[in-house]
N, C-alpha and C positions, 0 to 999 in steps of 0.2 A: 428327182435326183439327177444332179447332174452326170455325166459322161464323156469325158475324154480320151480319145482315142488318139497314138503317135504310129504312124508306120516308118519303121526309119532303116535304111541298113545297118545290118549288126557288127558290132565294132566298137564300142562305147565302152569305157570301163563302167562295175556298178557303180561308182562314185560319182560319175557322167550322170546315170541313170537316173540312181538316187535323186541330183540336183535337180535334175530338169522334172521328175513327179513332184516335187517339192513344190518349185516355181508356179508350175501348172498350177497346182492347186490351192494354191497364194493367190492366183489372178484369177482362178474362178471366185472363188471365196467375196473375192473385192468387188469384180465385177458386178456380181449376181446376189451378193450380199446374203449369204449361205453358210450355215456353219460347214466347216473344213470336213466333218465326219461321214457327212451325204455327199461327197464329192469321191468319186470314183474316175482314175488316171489310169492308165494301163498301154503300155507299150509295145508294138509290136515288131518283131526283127527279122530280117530275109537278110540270109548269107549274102554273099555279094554276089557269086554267080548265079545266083535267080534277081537277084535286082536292077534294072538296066535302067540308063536314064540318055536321050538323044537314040537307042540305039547301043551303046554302049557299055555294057557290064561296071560295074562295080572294084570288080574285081580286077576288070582291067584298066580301069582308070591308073 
């Protein structure tokens, strides 16, 4: 059973969301040649002040 995993900062509308488990799981499907119903996507989100990138917060980008 496949599994994918997104950590991304939070901020996304669900429609953002929505799109991109969709996607995902379109390209595992094709990929791996897998009915779309064993494919598990799940998103994970960190505020922006726990998220840093460079050094840099999120938040304060």
């Amino acid at each position: 059973m496949p599994q994918v995993i997104i950590y991304a900062a939070a901020g996304r509308t669900e429609e953002q969301q929505h799109k991109l488990l969709k996607k995902i799981t379109e390209a595992v499907v094709e990929s791996y040649d897998v009915p779309a119903e064993i494919v598990t996507v799940q998103i994970v989100e960190a505020p922006g002040h726990l998220k840093a990138k460079g050094g840099i917060r999120f938040c304060d980008r």
